[in-house]
C-alpha positions in Angstrom: -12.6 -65.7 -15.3 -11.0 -63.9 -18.0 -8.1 -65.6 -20.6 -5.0 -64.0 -21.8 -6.3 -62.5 -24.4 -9.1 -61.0 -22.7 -9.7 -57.4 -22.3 -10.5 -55.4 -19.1 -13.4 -54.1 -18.6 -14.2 -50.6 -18.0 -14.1 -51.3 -14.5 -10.7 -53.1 -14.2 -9.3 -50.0 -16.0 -6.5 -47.9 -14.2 -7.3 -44.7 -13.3 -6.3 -42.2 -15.9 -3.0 -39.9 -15.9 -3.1 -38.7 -12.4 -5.1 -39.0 -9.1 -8.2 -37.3 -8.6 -7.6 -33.8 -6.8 -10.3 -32.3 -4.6 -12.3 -29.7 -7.1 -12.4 -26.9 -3.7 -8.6 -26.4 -2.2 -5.4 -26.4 -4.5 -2.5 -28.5 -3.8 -1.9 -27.8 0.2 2.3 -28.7 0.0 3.2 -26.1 -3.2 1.7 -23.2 -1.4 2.8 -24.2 2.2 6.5 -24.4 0.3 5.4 -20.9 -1.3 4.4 -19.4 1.9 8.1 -20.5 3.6 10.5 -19.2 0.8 8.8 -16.1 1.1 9.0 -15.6 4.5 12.7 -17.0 4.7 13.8 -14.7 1.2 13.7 -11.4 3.5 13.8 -12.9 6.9 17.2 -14.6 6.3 19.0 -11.7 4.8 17.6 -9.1 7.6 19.0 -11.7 10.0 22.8 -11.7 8.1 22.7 -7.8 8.1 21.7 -7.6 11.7 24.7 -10.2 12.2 27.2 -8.2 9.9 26.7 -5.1 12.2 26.9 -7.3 14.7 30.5 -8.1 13.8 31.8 -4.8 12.6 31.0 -2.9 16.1 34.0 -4.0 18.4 31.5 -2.2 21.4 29.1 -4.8 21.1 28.8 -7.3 23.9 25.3 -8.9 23.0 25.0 -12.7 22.0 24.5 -14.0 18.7 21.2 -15.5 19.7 20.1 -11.9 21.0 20.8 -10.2 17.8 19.2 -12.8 15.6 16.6 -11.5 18.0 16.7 -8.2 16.9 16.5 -9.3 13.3 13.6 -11.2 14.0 11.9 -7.9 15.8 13.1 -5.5 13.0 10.9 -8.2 10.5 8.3 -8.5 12.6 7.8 -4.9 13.4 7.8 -4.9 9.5 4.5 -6.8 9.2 2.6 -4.5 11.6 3.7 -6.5 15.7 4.3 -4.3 18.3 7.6 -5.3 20.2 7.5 -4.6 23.9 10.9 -4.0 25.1 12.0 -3.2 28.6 10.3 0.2 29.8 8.3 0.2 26.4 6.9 -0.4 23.5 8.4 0.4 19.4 5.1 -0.1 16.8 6.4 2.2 14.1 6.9 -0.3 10.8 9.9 0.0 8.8 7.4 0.2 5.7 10.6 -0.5 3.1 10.9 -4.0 4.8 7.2 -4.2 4.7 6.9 -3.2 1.4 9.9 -5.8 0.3 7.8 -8.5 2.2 4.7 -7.9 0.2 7.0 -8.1 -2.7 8.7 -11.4 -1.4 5.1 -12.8 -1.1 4.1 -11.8 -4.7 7.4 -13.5 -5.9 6.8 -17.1 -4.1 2.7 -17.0 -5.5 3.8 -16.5 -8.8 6.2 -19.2 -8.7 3.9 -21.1 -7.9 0.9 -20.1 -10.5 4.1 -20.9 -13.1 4.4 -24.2 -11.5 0.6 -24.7 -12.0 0.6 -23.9 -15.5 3.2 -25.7 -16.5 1.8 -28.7 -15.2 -1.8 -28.0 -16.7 -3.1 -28.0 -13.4 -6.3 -25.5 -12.7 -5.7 -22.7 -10.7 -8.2 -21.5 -8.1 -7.4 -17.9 -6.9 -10.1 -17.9 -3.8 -8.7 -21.0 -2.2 -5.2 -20.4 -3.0 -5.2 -16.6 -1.8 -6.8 -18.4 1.5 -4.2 -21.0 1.8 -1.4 -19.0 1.8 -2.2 -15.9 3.4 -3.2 -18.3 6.5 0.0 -20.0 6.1 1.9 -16.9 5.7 -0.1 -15.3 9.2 1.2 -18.7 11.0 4.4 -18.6 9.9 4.9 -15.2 11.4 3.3 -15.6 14.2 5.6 -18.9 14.9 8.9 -16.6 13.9 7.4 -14.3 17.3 7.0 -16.7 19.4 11.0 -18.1 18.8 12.2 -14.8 18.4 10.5 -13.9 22.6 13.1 -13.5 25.1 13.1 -11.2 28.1 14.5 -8.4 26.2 11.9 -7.8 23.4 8.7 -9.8 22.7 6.7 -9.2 19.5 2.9 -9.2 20.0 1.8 -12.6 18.7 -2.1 -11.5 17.8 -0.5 -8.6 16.1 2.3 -11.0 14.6 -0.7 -12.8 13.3 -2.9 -10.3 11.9 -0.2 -8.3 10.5 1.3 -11.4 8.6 -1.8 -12.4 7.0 -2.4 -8.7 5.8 1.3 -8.5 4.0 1.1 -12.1 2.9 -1.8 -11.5 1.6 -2.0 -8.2 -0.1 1.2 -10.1 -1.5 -0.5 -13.3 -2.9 -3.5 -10.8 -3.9 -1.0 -8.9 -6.1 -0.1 -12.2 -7.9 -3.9 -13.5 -8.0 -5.2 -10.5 -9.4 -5.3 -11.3 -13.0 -6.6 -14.5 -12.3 -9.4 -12.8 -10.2 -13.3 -13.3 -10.9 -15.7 -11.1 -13.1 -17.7 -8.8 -10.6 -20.7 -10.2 -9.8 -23.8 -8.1 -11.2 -25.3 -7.2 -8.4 -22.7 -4.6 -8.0 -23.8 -1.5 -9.0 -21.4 -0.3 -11.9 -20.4 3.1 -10.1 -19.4 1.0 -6.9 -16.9 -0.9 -9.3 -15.6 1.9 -10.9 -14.5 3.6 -8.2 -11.6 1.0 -6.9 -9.3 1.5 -10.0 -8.9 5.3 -9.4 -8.1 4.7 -5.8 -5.8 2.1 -6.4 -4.1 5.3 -8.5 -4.8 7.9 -6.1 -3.0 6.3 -2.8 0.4 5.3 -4.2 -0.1 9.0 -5.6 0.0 10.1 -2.4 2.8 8.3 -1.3 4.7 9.5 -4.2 3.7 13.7 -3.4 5.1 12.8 0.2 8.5 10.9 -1.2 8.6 13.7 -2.9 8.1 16.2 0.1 10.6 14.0 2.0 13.4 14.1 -0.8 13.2 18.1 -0.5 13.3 18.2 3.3 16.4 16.1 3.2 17.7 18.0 0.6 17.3 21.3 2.3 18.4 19.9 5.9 21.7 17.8 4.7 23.5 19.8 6.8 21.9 19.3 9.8 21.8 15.2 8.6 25.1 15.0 7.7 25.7 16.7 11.4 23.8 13.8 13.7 25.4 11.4 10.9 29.2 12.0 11.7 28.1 12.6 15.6 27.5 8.9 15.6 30.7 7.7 14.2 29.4 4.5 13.0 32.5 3.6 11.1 32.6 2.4 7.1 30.6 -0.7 7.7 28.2 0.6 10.1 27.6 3.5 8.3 26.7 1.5 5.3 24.4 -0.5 7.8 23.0 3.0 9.2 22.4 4.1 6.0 20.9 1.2 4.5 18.7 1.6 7.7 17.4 4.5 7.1 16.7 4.2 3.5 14.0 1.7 4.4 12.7 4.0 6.8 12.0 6.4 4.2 8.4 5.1 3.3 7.4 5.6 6.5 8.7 9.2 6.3 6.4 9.7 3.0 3.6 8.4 4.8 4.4 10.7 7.4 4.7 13.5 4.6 1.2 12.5 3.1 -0.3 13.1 6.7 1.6 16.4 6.5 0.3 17.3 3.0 -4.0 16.7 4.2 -3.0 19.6 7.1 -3.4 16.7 10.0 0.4 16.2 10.5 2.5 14.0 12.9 4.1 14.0 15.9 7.6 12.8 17.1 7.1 12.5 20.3 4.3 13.4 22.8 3.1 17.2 22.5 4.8 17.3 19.6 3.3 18.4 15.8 4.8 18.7 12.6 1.8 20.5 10.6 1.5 22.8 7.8 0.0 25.1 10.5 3.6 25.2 12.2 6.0 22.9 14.0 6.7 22.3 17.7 9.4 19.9 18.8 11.2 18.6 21.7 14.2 16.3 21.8 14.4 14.1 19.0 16.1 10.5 18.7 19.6 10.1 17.8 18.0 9.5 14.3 20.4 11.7 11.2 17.3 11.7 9.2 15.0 13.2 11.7 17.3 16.2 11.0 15.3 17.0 8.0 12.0 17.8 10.1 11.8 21.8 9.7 12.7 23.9 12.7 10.3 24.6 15.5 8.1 27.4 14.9 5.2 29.4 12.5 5.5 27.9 9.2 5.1 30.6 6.5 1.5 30.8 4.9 2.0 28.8 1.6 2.9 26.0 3.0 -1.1 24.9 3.4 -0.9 25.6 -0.2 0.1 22.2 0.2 -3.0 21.3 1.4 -4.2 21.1 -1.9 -2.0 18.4 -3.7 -4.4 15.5 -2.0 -7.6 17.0 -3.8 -5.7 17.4 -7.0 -4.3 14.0 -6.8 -8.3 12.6 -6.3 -9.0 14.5 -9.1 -6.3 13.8 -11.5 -6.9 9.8 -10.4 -10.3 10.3 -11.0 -10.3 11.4 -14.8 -6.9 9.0 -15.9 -9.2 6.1 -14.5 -12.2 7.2 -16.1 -10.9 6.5 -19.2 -9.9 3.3 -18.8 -12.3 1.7 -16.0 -16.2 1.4 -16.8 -18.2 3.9 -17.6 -21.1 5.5 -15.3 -23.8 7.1 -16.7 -25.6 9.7 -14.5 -24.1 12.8 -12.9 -25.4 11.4 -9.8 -23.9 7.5 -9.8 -20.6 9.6 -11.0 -20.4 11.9 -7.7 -21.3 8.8 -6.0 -18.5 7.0 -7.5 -16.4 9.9 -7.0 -17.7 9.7 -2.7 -17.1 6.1 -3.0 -13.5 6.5 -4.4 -12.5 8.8 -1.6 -13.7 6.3 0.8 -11.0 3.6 -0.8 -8.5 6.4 -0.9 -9.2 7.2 2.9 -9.0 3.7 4.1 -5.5 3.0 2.3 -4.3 6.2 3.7 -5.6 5.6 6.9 -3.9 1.8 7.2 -0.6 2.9 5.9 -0.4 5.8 8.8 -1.4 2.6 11.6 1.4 1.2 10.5 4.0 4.1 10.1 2.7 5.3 13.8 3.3 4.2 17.4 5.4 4.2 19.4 9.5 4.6 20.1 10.2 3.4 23.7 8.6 4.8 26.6 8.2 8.3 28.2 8.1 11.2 25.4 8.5 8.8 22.2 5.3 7.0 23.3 3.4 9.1 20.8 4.9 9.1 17.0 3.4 9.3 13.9 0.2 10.6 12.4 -3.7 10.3 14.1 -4.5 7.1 11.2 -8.2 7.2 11.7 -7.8 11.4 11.4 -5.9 11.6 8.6 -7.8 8.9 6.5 -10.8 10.9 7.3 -9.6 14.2 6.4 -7.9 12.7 3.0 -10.9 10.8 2.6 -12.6 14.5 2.3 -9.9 15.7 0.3 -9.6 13.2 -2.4 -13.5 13.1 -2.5 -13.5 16.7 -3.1 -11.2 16.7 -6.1 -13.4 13.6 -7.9 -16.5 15.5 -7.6 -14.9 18.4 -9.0 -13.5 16.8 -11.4 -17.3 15.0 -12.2 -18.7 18.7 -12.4 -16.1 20.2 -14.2 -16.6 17.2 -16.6 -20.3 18.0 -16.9 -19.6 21.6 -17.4 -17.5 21.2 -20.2 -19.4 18.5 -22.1 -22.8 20.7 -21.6 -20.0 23.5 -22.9 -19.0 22.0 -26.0 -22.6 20.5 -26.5 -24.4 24.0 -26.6 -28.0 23.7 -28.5 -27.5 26.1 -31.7 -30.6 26.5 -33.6 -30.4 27.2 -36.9 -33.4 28.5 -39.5 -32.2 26.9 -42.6 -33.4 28.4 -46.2 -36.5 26.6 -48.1 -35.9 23.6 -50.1 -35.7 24.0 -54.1 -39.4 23.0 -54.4 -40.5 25.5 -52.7 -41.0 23.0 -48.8 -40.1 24.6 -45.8 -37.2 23.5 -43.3 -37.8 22.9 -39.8 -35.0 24.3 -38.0 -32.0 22.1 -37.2 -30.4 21.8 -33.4 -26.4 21.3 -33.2 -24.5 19.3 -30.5 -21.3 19.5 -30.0 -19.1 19.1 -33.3 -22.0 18.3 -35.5 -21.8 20.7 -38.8 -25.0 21.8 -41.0 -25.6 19.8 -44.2 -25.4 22.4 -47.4 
């Protein structure tokens, strides 16, 4: 029995500051939040633009609940779901919407690693990354579901998958400082060859941006044309031309498929290659009226074929100052092999997304081959590192030439051996 003026004992003690948190899984209700205002910070304005156009066409005679729909679709197509509509199927990706919903998902993580730290709580990045990518994948996959109707019906396994791959390249963007030390099992030319792929594939989409802002530039006529055969009016021209401009990562992917001599197709039977191009009608699209005319393409234009290997190769040497270094000129090429690899794969799952299909009949086919075009840029890229690595070699054994030098007696009369000199190294007087 204990008096007033008793203390407690160690036992009758509150608990200290705050509750005990489990040491595995970070908070669960900060990240689910995370996971919604990202999903709601695109899906909500794609949703008011699809509305606006709505509005300003006086032709229209949909629903408001059917072209929510189509907001929904346009968003979900963005994150990789196929939407079957009646006759077909469109699964070609918008990749500036998926690209702004990676960025949305970046934005909510580190709002909520800013959260953490300000209230001294630790951070784990392998639980959180899992938390919300999974809640980012259901969240999507519960926006296809309500967004179904008997017009268009996103694929809800691909609704799934393809949410918990933006979501969580997203969160894995914001995560990555925070990441773990590489364990040491992993050999040191495996590790260094991620940083110059990371390099090398937004290289690539940068060469075909680049090949697309000259194609447009050269067919403006023919662009302007289709544009003004529309006659979308001020506002939905605005809306058409906001369109596009998101569509135009998918064009650069389709110019980086271009670029490794694989090419695309708009439509089936169709190519667009450095080889030459054959077309047949094309979709009331104005910036498909940048593709070059059907026919032989003049013989430079594989010169192109080129920019992927110097790309691997420029990648290569700017990351192989920074990342780790290899010694060996065998773990190097291997490295070099290994970045290729990386470089193929990225390639390779940006061209599943930017292909597919349009609707049914002739646009069933649109897009580049993925799995041939990462290959053959895999090849590409590789070629260029291991160049690079010889070239390397070559002029380090270059500038480290063995010159022997006979050097004159000593004063007392001793003899010299003969000196060897590497590199920059100078003879003593």
């Amino acid at each position: 029995m204990s008096t007033a003026g008793s203390r407690p004992t160690a036992r009758s003690r509150p608990t200290a500051r705050s509750p005990r948190r489990s040491p595995v899984l970070p908070d669960l209700g900060p990240l689910l939040g995370a996971a919604v205002r990202a999903v709601l910070f695109l899906l909500v304005p794609v949703l008011l633009l699809c509305i606006v156009g709505w509005i300003a066409s006086v032709r229209s005679t949909s629903s408001l609940a059917a072209v929510a729909r189509v907001g929904a679709d346009l968003w979900l197509l963005a994150h990789g779901a196929d939407v079957a509509i009646v006759g077909g199927t469109i699964g070609v990706a918008p990749l500036g919407v998926t690209l702004l919903a990676g960025l949305s998902a970046r934005r909510a993580v580190r709002m909520w690693l800013a959260d953490q730290v300000e209230a001294e709580r630790p951070v784990l990045p392998g639980p959180a990354l899992g938390v919300f990518t999974a809640a980012y994948g259901v969240l999507t996959l519960l926006v296809a579901l309500v967004a179904r109707s008997g017009v268009g019906a996103a694929s809800p396994l691909g609704a799934l998958l393809g949410g918990c791959l933006v979501g969580g390249l997203g969160a894995l963007a914001a995560l990555w400082p925070l990441r773990p030390a590489t364990p040491p099992v992993v050999p040191a030319w495996v590790v260094a060859a991620w940083r110059p792929a990371a390099a090398a594939v937004p290289a690539l989409v940068a060469v075909g941006s680049l090949l697309v802002a000259l194609a447009l530039v050269r067919g403006r006529a023919d662009v302007l044309a289709l544009h003004e055969a529309l006659s979308p009016g001020v506002v939905g021209g605005a809306l058409l031309t906001l369109a596009q401009a998101l569509l135009l990562p998918t064009l650069a992917v389709w110019g980086v498929a271009w670029t490794s001599g694989t090419g695309f197709a708009v439509g089936t039977g169709t190519s667009v290659a450095p080889g030459g191009t054959s077309l047949d009608v094309l979709p009331t699209v104005p910036v498909l009226g940048a593709l070059p005319a059907p026919g032989a393409t003049p013989a430079l234009a594989w010169a192109a074929v080129a920019l992927p290997v110097l790309v691997g190769a420029l990648a290569w040497v700017l990351a192989a100052r920074r990342g780790p270094r290899v010694e060996g000129l065998l773990h190097r090429c291997a490295a070099a092999l290994v970045h290729g690899a990386l470089t193929g794969a990225g390639v390779a799952l940006l061209c599943a997304l930017a292909s597919g299909a349009l609707g049914h009949g002739r646009l069933g086919e649109v897009g580049p081959d993925a799995l041939l075009t990462g290959v053959v840029v895999a090849g590409e890229v590789a070629a260029g590192a291991v160049l690079a690595v010889l070239l390397g070699r070559g002029w380090r054994a270059w500038r480290g030439a063995e010159l022997v030098i006979d050097l004159p007696g000593a004063p007392g009369g001793a003899p010299r051996t003969p000196r060897k000199l590497l590199g920059d190294d100078r003879p003593t007087p």
